[in-house]
KEROTOR-37645 format. One record per residue (C-alpha): residue number from 1; residue in one letter; x, y, z. Coordinates in steps of 0.5 Angstrom, whole numbers, plus 500, padded with zeros to 3 digits. Layout:
BEGIN
> num; residuo; east; north; up
> NUM; A; X; Y; Z
...
***
This chain:
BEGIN
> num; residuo; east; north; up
> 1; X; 639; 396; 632
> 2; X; 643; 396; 639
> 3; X; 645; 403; 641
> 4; X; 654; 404; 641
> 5; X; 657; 400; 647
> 6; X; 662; 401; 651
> 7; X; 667; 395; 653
> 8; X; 672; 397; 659
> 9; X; 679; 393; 661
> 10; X; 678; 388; 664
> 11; X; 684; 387; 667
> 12; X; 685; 388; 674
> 13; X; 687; 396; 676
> 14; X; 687; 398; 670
> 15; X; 681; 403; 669
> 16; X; 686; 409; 670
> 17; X; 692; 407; 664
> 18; X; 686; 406; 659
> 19; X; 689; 409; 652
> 20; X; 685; 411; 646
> 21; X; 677; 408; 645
> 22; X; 677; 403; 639
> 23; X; 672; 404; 635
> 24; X; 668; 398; 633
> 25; X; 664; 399; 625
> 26; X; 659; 395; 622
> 27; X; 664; 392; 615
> 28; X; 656; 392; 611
> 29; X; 654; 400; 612
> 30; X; 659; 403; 616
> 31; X; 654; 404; 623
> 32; X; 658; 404; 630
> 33; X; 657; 398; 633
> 34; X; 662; 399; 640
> 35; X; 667; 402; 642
> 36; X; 672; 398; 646
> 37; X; 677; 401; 652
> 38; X; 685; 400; 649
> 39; X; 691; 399; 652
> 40; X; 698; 403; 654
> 41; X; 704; 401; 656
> 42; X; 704; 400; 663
> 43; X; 696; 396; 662
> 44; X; 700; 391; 658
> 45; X; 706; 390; 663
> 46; X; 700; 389; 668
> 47; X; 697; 384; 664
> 48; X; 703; 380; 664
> 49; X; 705; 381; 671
> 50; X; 698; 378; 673
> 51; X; 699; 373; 669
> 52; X; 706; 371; 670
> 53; X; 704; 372; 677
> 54; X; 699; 367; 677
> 55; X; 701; 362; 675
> 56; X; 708; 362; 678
> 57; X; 704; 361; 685
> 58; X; 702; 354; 685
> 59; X; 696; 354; 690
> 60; X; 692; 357; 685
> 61; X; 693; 353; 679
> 62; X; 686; 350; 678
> 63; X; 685; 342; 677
> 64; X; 683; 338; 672
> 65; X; 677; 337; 675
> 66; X; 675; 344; 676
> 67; X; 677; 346; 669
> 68; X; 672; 341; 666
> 69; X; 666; 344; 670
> 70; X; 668; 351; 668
> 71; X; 668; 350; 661
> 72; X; 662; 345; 661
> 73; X; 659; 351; 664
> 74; X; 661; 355; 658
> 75; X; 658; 350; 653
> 76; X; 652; 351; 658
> 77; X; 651; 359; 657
> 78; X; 655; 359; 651
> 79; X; 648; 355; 648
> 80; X; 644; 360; 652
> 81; X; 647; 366; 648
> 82; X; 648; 362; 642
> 83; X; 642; 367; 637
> 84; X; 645; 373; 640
> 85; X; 652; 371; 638
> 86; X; 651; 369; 632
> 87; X; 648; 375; 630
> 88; X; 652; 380; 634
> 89; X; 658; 377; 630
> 90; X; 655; 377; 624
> 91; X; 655; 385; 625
> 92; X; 661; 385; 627
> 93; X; 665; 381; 622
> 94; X; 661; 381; 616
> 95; X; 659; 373; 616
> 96; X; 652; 372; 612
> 97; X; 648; 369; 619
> 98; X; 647; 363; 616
> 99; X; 655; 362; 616
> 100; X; 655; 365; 622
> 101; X; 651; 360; 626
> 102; X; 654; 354; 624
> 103; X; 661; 359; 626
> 104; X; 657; 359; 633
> 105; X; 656; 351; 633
> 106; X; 662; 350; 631
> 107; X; 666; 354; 637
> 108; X; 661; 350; 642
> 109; X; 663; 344; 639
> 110; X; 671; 347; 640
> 111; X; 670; 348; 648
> 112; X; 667; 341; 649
> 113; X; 673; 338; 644
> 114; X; 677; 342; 650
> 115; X; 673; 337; 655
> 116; X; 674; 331; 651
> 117; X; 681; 331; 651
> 118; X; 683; 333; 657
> 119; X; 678; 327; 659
> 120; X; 682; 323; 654
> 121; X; 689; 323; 652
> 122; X; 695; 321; 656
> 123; X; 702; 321; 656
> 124; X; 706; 315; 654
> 125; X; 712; 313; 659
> 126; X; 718; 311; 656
> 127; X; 720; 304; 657
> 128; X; 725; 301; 663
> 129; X; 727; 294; 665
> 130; X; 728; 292; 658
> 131; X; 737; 292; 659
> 132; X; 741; 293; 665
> 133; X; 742; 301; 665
> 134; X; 733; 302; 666
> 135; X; 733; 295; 671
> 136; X; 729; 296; 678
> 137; X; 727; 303; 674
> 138; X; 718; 305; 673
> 139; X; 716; 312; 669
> 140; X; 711; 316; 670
> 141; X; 709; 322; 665
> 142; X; 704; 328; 668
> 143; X; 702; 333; 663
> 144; X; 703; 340; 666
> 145; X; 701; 348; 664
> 146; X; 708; 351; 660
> 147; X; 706; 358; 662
> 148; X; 703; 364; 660
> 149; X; 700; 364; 653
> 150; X; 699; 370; 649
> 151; X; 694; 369; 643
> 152; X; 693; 374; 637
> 153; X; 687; 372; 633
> 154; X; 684; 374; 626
> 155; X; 678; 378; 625
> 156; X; 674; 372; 620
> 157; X; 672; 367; 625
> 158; X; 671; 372; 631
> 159; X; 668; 366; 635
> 160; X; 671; 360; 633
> 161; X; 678; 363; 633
> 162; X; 678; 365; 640
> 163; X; 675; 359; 642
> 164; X; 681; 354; 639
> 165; X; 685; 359; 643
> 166; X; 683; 360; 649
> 167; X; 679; 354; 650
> 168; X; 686; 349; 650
> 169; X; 689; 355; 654
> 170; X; 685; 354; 660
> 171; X; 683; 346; 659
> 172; X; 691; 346; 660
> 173; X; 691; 350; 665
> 174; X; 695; 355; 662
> 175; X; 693; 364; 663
> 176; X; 692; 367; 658
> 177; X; 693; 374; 655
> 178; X; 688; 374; 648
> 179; X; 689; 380; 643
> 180; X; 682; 380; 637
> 181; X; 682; 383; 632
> 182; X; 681; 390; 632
> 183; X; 675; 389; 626
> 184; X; 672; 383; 631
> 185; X; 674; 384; 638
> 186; X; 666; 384; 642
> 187; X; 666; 377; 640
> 188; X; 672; 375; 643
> 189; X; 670; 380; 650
> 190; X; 663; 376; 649
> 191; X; 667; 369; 650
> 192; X; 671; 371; 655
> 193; X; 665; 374; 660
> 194; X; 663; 367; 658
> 195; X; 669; 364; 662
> 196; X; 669; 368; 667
> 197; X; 661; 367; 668
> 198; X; 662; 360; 668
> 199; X; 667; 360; 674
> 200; X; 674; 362; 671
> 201; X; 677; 367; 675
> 202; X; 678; 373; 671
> 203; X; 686; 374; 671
> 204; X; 686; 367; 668
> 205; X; 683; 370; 661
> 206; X; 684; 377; 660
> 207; X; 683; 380; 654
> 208; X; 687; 386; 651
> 209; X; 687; 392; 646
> 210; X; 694; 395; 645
> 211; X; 694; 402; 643
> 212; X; 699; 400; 638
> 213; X; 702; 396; 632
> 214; X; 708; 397; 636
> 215; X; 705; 395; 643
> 216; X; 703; 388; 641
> 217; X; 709; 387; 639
> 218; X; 712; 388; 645
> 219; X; 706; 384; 648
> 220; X; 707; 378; 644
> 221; X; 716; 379; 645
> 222; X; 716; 379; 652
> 223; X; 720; 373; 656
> 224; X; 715; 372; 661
> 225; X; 710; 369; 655
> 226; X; 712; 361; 654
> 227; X; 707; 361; 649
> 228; X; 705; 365; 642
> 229; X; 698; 364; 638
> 230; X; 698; 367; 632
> 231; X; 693; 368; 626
> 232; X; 694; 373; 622
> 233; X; 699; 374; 615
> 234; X; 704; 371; 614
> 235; X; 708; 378; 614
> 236; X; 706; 379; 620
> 237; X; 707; 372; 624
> 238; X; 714; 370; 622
> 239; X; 716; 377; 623
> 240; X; 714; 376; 630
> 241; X; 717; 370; 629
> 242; X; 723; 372; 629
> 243; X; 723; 377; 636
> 244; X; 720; 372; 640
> 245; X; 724; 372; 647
> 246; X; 728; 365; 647
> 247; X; 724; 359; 650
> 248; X; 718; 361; 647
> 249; X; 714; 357; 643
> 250; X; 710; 358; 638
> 251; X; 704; 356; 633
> 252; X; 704; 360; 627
> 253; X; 697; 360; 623
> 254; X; 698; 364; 616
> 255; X; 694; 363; 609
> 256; X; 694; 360; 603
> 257; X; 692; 360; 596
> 258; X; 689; 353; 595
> 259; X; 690; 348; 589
> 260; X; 685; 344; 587
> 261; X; 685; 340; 582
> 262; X; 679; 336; 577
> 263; X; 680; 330; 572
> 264; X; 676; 329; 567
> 265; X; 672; 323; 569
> 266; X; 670; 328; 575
> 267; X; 663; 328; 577
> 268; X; 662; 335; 576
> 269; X; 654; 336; 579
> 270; X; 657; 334; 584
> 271; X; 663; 338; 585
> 272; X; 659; 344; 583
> 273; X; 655; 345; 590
> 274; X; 662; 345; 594
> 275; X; 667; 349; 589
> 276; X; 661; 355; 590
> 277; X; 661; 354; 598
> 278; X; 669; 353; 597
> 279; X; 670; 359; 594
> 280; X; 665; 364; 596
> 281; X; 664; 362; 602
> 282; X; 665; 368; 608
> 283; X; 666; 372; 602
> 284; X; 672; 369; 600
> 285; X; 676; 371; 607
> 286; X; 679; 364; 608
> 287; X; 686; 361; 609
> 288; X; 683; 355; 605
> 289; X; 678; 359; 600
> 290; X; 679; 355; 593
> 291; X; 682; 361; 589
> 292; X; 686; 356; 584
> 293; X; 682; 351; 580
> 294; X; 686; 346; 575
> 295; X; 681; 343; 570
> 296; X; 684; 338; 565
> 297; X; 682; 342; 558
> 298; X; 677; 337; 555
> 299; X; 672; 340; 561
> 300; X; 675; 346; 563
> 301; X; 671; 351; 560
> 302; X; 665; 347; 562
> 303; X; 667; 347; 569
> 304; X; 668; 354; 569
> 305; X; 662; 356; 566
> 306; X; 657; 352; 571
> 307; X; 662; 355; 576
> 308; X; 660; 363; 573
> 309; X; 654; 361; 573
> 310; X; 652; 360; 580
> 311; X; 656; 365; 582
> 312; X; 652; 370; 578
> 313; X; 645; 367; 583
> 314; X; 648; 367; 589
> 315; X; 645; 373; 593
> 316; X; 651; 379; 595
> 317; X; 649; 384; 601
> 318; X; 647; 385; 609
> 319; X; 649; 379; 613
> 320; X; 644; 380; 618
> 321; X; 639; 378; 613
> 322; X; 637; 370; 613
> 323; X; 638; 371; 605
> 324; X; 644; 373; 604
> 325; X; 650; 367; 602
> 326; X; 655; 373; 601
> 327; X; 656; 379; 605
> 328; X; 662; 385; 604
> 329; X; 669; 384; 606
> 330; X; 672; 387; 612
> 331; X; 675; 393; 609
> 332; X; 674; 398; 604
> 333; X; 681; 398; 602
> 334; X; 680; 390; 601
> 335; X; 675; 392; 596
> 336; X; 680; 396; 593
> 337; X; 685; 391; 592
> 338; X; 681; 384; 590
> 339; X; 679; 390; 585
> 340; X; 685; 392; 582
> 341; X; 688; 384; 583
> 342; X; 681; 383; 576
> 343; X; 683; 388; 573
> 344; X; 690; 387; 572
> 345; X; 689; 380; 571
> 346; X; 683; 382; 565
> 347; X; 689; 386; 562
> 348; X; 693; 380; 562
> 349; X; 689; 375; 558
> 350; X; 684; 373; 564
> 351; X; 677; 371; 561
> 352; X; 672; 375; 567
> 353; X; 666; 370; 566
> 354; X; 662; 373; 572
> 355; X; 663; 379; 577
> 356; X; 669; 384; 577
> 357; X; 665; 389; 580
> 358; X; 665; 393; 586
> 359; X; 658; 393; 589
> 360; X; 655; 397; 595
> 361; X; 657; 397; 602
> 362; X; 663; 393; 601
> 363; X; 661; 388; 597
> 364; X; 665; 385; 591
> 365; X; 661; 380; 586
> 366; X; 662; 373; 587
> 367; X; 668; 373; 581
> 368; X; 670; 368; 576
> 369; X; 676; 368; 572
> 370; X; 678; 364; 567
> 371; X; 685; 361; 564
> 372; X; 688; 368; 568
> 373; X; 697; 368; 566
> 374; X; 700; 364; 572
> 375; X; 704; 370; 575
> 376; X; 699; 375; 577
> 377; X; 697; 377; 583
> 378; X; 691; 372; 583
> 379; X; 696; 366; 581
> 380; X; 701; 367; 586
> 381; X; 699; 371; 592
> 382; X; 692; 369; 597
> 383; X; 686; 373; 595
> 384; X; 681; 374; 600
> 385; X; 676; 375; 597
> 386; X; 670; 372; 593
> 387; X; 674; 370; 587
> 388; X; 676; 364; 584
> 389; X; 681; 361; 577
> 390; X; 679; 356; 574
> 391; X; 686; 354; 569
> 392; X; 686; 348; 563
> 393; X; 691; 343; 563
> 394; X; 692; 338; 559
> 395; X; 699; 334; 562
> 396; X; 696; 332; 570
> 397; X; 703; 332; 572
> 398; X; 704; 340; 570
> 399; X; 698; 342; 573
> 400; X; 700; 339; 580
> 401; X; 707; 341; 579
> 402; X; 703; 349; 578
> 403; X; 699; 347; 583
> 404; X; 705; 347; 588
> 405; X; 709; 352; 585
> 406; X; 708; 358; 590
> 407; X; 710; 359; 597
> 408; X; 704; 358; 601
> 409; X; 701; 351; 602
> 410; X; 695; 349; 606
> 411; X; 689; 345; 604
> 412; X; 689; 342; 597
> 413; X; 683; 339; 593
> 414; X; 682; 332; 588
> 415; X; 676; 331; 584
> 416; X; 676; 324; 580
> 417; X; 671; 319; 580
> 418; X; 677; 314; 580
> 419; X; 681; 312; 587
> 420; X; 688; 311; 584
> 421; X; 688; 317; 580
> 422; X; 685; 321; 586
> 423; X; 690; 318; 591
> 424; X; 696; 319; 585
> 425; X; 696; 327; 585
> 426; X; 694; 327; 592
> 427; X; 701; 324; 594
> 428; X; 704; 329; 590
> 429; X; 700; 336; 592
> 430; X; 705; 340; 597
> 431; X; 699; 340; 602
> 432; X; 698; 338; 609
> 433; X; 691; 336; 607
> 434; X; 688; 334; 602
> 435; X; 681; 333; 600
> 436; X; 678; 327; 595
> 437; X; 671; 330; 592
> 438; X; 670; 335; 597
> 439; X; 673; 343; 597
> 440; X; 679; 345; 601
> 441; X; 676; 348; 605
> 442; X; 674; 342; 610
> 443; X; 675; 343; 616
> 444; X; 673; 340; 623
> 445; X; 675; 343; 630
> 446; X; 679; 336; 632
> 447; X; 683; 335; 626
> 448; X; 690; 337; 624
> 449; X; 690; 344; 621
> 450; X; 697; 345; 618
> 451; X; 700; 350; 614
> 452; X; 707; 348; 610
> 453; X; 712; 353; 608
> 454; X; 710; 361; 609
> 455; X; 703; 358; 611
> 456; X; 705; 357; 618
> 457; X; 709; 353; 623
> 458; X; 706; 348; 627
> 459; X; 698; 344; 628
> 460; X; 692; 347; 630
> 461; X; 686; 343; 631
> 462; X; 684; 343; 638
> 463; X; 688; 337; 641
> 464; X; 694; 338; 638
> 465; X; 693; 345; 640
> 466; X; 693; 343; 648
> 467; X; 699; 337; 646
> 468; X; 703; 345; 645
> 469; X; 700; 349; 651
> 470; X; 704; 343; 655
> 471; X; 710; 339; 657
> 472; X; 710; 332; 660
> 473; X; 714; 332; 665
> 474; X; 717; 326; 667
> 475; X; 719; 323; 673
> 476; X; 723; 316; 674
> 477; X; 722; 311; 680
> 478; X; 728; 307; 683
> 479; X; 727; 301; 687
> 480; X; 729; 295; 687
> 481; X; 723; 292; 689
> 482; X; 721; 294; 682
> 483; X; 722; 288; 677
***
């Protein structure tokens, strides 16, 4: 076990205005893992004058060429150092190793998305010459950086998160001020050391630990931000939301409590394996988790029972060792929550089919509950936890209609063995995405990643991300040399 680190500001002049040290602990058995310098008032301004001052100088804006090679750079380092990342974010965070290091690929692949896009899309000029008005004219369209970017970030994928939220940031030339999670900020320091080690000058990239709730805020508030990253609940986002400075954009990602629905010709063996990593996966501290599964009546109850007893084999503990597949939650007081959450849903009539038990160091037996009332806590409110419903049906249409029912909407999921029914309920389930035979939870870092009503505002995924970092100037060329 590494002894405590200590992580400093790396903000330029500000070693003296550093506020309280935050202290960084392990999720699983509560051992100090690092301490990380926070900041005051006066060290958030001068984060955002260097920032706001550098991009304002247009001779230091760094090309395109020149972007492309640091962040190759970074694939480089960033594949180096990929054992110790994976691991150290497993510490912090509580991702089982197995999960974590497909996190670390997955934020690998992030960067290289970021290269690939600027590599290429381009812009569309509108068409001119086509009526009087538009004759003798030509467009030209440049992508150019919208400014200042401030990044809040969640604690649940440490390292990929701040990869979708940096990496387009300096892949379109944007600075940025990145605010982690106070759970998980050394894998976020890590990645912006790799920035810097890959020839990112450091006021590009700085990270930044506010002392206060209060401070964030008036980071994330501040007029000099053109644009606002967050990841985070929803209470918390649209409440930013509303006191954001005009002319800031923003792209809110939130969570959910993901539908997802199974007909009775589905080939259960096969949907099992994906439901179980759907459900459980990180614990369950996914905003796409599968938390409510609606299972036509003739098969409920065996679906239910297979699920619970699979989750009864998976193997709950440590996530620095290489068999674990469910490591804590984040909190003690999370443990608390999805416990109280059981019990009220037990005394309303759920059937508890497996788990519903705290365990040691802030784990939760992977949770199975059947036919649970539809307005507890677990039907309406997003989990984040390792627990999943399983609820009968016998009218298709009622359960999609139930299925839609709340004010979250994310992902969704259909499992059937026949198209035209597949394709009937995913017309129908109010979710940006839907998956046909596979868990809600599907996710590639270059597709569309959108929550709908209180789950979010705007799409992440890395090129739409970079799309909103941008604006596309346009400039109309009169002559009439132009046919």
């Amino acid at each position: 076990m590494n002894s405590p680190k200590y992580f400093p500001m790396m903000i330029s002049g500000a070693t003296e205005l550093e506020g309280k040290p935050l202290e960084v602990v392990s999720p699983y058995n509560g051992a100090l893992i690092a301490t990380v310098a926070t900041a005051n008032a006066s060290c958030v301004d001068e984060a955002l004058r260097i920032a706001t001052e550098l991009f304002a100088d247009r001779g230091r804006l760094i090309s395109v060429d020149k972007r492309i090679a640091i962040l190759e750079r970074a694939i480089i380092i960033m594949r180096e150092q990929a054992s110790e990342l994976a691991r150290e974010a497993a510490r912090e965070g509580g991702k089982p190793m197995i999960d974590s290091r497909i996190e670390m690929a997955r934020s690998i692949d992030s960067i290289r998305i970021c290269v690939d896009t600027l590599r290429t899309e381009s812009s569309h000029p509108p068409v001119m010459g086509i009526n009087e008005a538009s004759k003798h004219r030509a467009t030209l369209i440049k992508k150019e950086p919208i400014g200042v970017v401030v990044a809040v970030s969640a604690f649940n994928h440490p390292l990929n998160l701040i990869a979708h939220q940096i990496g387009p940031a300096i892949a379109t030339g944007c600075p940025v001020i990145v605010k982690p999670a106070e759970d998980t900020p050394l894998s976020c320091i890590r990645l912006v050391r790799i920035m810097h080690q890959a020839g990112l000058p450091e006021e590009w990239c700085q990270w930044i630990m506010p002392e206060s709730i209060a401070l964030s805020e008036t980071l994330v508030t501040d007029p000099r931000v053109a644009f606002l990253s967050f990841i985070g609940s929803a209470k918390v986002g649209w409440h930013l939301r509303s006191r954001l400075a005009p002319g800031t954009r923003v792209a809110l990602e939130h969570g959910g409590a993901a539908a997802v629905i199974i007909t009775r010709d589905a080939d259960i063996e096969r949907a099992l394996p994906s439901l179980i990593k759907g459900a459980f996966y990180h614990a369950g501290q996914v905003c796409v988790s599968v938390q409510r599964i609606f299972a036509d009546s003739s098969i409920a109850e065996e679906v239910a029972g297979k699920i619970a007893k699979l989750a009864k084999t998976l193997v709950v503990g440590d996530p620095l060792s290489e068999d674990t597949e469910v490591g804590p939650l984040i909190r003690a007081r999370e443990i608390e929550r999805v416990d109280m959450w059981v019990r009220e849903a037990v005394t309303g009539g759920a059937k508890l089919l497996s788990g519903g038990r705290r365990l040691n160091n802030n784990c939760y037996a992977p949770t199975v509950l059947f036919s649970p009332p539809t307005d507890a806590k677990i039907s309406t409110m997003e989990v984040f936890g390792p627990l999943v419903s399983i609820y009968p049906f016998t009218d298709l249409d009622a359960a999609i209609e139930e299925a839609n029912s709340l004010t979250v909407a994310f992902q969704a999921s259909v499992y059937s063995r026949d198209i035209d029914t597949a394709f009937y309920i995913s017309e129908r389930l109010k979710a940006s995405a839907v998956m046909v035979n596979d868990h809600t939870a599907f996710r590639v870092d270059w597709m569309p990643f959108a929550g709908l009503k209180h789950s979010g505002l705007g799409t992440g995924g890395i090129p739409h991300t970079m799309r909103d970092m941008q604006i596309e100037k346009m400039t109309v060329i009169h002559s009439d040399a132009i046919q």
